[in-house]
N, C-alpha and C positions, 0 to 999 in steps of 0.2 A: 504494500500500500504506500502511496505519497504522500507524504506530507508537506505543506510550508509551513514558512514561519509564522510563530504565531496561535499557530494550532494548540486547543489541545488535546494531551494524552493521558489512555492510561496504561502502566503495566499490564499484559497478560497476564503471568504468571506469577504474579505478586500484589501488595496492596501496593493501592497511590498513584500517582500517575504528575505532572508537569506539564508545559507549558514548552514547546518548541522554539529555540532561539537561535539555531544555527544549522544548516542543512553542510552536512560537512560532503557523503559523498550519494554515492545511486543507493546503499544500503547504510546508512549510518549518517544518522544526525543528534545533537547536543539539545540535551533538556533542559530546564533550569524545575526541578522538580517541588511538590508543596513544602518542603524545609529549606527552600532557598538553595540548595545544590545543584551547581552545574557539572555535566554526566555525559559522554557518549552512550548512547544505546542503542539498538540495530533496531532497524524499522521493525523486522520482525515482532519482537519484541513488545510493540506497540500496537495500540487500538484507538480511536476516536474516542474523545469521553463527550456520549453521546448525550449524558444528564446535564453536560452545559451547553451543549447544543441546543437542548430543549429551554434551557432555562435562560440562552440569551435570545432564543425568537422572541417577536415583537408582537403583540398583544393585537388583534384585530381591534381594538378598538381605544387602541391610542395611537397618536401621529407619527407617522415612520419617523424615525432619528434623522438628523441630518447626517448623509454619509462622509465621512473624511477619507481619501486615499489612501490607500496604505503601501509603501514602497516596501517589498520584500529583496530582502539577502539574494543575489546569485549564489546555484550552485555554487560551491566551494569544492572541487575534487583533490584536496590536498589535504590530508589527516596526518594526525601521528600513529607512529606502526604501532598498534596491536595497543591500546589504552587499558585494555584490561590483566595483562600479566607481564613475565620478565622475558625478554628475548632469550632465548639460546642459540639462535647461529650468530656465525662471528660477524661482525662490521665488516660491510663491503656493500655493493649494490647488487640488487637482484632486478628482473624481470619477472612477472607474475602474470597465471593466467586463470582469473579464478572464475568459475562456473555461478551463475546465479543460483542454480536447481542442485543443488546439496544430495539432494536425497536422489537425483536424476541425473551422475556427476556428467553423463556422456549426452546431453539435451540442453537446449535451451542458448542463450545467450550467455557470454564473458567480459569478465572484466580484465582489460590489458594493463596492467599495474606496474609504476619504476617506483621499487622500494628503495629508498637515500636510508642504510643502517648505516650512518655514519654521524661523527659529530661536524660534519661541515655540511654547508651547503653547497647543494649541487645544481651545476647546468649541466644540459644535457642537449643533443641533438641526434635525431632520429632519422635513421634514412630508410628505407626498405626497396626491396626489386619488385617493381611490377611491369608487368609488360614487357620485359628487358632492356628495362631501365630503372634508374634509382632516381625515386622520390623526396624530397623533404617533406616530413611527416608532421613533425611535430619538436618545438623546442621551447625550453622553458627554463623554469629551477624549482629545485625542493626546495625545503627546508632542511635542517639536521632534524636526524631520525624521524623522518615522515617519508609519505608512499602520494605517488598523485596515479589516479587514475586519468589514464592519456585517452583510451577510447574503448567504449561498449563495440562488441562485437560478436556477427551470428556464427554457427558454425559455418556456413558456407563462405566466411570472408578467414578462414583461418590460413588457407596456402596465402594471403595477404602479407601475412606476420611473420612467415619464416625465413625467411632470408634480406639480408642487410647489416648496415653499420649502425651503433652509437657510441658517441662521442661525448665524455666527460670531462668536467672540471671541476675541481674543489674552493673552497672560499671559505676563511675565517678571518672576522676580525686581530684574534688571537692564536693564530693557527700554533699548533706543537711544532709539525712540518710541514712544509711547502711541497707541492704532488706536482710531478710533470702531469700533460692532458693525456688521458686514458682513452685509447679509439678499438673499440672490440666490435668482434664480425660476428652478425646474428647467422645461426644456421642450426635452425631446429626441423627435424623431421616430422611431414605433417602428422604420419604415423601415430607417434604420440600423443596427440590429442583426442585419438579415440580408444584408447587403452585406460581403463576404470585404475589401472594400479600404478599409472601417469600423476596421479594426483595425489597428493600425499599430504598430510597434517603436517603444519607446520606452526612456531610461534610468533610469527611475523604478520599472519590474516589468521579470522577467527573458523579461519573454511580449509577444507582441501584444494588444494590448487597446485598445477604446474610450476616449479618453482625453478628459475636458472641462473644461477650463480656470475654475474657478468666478470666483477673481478671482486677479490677479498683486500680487503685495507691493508693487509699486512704483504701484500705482495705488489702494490705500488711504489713507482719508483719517487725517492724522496730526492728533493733539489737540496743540493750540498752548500751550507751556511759558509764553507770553506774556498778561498776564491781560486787556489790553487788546484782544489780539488774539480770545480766547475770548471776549468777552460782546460783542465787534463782528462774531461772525462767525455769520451765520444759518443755516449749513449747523450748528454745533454747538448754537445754541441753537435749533431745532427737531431734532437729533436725527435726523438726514439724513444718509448718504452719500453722494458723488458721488461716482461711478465715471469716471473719465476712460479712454477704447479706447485703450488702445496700438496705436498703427500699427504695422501687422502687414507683416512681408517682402512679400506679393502689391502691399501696396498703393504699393511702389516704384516700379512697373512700370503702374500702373491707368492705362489708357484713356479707358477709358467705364464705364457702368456694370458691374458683371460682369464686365470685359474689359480684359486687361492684354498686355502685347507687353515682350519683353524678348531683349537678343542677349544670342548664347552666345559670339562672339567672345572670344579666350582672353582679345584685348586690354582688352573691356569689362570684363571680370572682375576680373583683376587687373594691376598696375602694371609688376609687372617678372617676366619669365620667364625671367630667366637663372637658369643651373644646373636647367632643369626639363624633362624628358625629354618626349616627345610621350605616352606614355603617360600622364606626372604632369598634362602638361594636359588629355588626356581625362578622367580622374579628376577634375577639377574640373570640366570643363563636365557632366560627369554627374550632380556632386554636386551642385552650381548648379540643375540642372533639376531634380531631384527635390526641393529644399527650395523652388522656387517653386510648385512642383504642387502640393506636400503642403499649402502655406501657401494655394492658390489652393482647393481641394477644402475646408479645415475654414471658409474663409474666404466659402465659398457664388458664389466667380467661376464664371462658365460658360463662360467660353473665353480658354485664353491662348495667343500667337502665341512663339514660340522662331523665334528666327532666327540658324538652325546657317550658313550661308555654303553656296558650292555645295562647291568642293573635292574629295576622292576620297569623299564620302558616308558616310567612319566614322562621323561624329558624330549625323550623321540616319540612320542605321542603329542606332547605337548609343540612340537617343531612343526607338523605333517597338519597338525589343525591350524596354526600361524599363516602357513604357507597356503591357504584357504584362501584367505583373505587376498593373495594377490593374483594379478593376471596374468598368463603367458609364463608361468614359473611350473616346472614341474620337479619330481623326486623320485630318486630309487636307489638302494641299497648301492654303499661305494665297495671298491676294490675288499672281497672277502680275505682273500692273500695277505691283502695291507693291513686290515682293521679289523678282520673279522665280520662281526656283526653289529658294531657301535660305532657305526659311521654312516651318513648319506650324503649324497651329493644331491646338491640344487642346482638344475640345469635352468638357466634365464632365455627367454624366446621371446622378451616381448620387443627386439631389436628388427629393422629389416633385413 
């Protein structure tokens, strides 16, 4: 439902309701609620409070009010990331592709989102190919640590989005360090947007969504306060950035190419399990397997081997109902020679 400004609301799913005062994006606007609290809350979230509705109609039979115009707010598509908890990926910028229909992740319209997890403000310039040609899209600035939504879009405009440049820059009053300009090449397979196990929870939107790492803060090249060091350094005097890959969690574990092997043994894990319930240590080895998966899938590995032990089978029962949940992922008993019978391998297919 739409709101403007001005409106008001009540919670669905709670007492009280406020008074709309800021339409921040398509899905998220700021309340100023009955104890004077100002709030993002998700449209969803919200209902018409239809008792003041009723209770400001005008009386059949006294004189209409004289009307005063009332100027409302422009959208505002520039928020801060995620108002409701703490971030856990690291500062950098991402691209974001988040689905309206939650519950219909492979339906419906998206939101094309540049999340700024940084403490600077950012420009940014947007090119894409269409037609076999590159377009300027879209240029602007965040804020530090905010997200703007750049543009709503159906599924049939998605080969639009996949290929292209953007181009960054950072800005502080007070900056710690000075960033040469960042220029990174979009190239995402349309494929991906129709794979349900594409989209992934994340702490940066309150939804599942496409999420693409453009560059991390820590692997920006920093401009050298040292003058000797600046006109010696040929990455600045040509005007170049190197990107250096952080090693990514899968490649802890890498084998061979593609193929990584890693035990779930609570021991490998971690040091010491006193005071920790067998439950708490299920909870880890399950949390374990899912962030090597999740890191092995965006990381293009095709098969990683989990070697759960033989034991009563919770753990590899516990793996095989996980691996439920995603798409294009399948399983079967690894190398009996090697491990016996307490180990599988996860073969990944959801690549072209």
């Amino acid at each position: 439902m739409k709101f403007k400004v001005g409106d008001k609301v009540k919670f669905i799913d709670e007492m009280g309701g406020g008074v709309v005062t800021k339409l921040i994006d398509t899905k998220l606007v700021k309340i100023k609620t009955d104890d004077g609290f100002e709030m993002p809350v998700m449209t969803t979230n919200l209902m018409p409070d239809y008792r003041s509705i009723q209770e400001e109609s005008p009386s059949p039979y006294m004189s209409p009010p004289v009307s005063t115009p009332v100027v409302e707010d422009e959208p505002e598509f520039v928020s801060e990331i995620n108002p409701w908890g703490k971030i856990k990926e690291e500062n950098g910028v991402y691209i974001a592709f988040e689905p309206h229909e939650q519950q219909w992740i492979l339906t419906g319209d998206m939101d094309v989102i540049l999340l700024n997890n940084t403490p600077y403000e950012l420009l940014y310039n947007l090119f894409l190919q269409r037609d076999g040609k590159m377009e300027g899209i879209d240029f602007n600035s965040v804020p530090a640590n905010s997200k703007i939504v750049i543009e709503t879009i159906s599924r049939e405009e998605i080969d639009l989005w996949t290929s292209g440049y953007l181009q960054l820059l950072f800005h502080s009053d007070t900056p710690d360090n000075i960033y040469l300009p960042v220029h990174s090449v979009i190239d995402i397979k349309t494929s991906r947007f129709f794979k349900e196990g594409s989209y992934r929870p994340n702490t940066m939107l309150n939804s599942k969504a496409i999420i693409i790492n453009v560059i991390a803060q820590n692997t920006m090249t920093i401009v050298s306060n040292n003058e000797a060091v600046r006109k010696s350094d040929p990455i600045i005097e040509q005007n170049k950035t190197q990107v250096v890959k952080k090693k990514q969690l899968i490649d802890e574990y890498k084998k061979a190419q593609g193929e990584a092997e890693i035990d779930l043994h609570i021991a490998e894990i971690v040091d010491n399990i006193l005071g920790m319930s067998s439950l708490d240590m299920l909870k880890l080895q399950i949390d374990t397997f899912k962030k090597v998966l999740d890191s092995a899938i965006t990381n293009d590995y095709h098969k990683v081997t989990f070697i759960h032990g033989v034991g009563n089978g919770v753990l590899k029962n516990a793996i095989i109902k996980e691996i439920e949940d995603y798409e294009g992922i399948e399983n079967r008993m690894a190398s009996i020679s090697k491990f016996g019978v307490g180990a599988i391998d996860v073969i990944i297919k959801i690549k072209d």
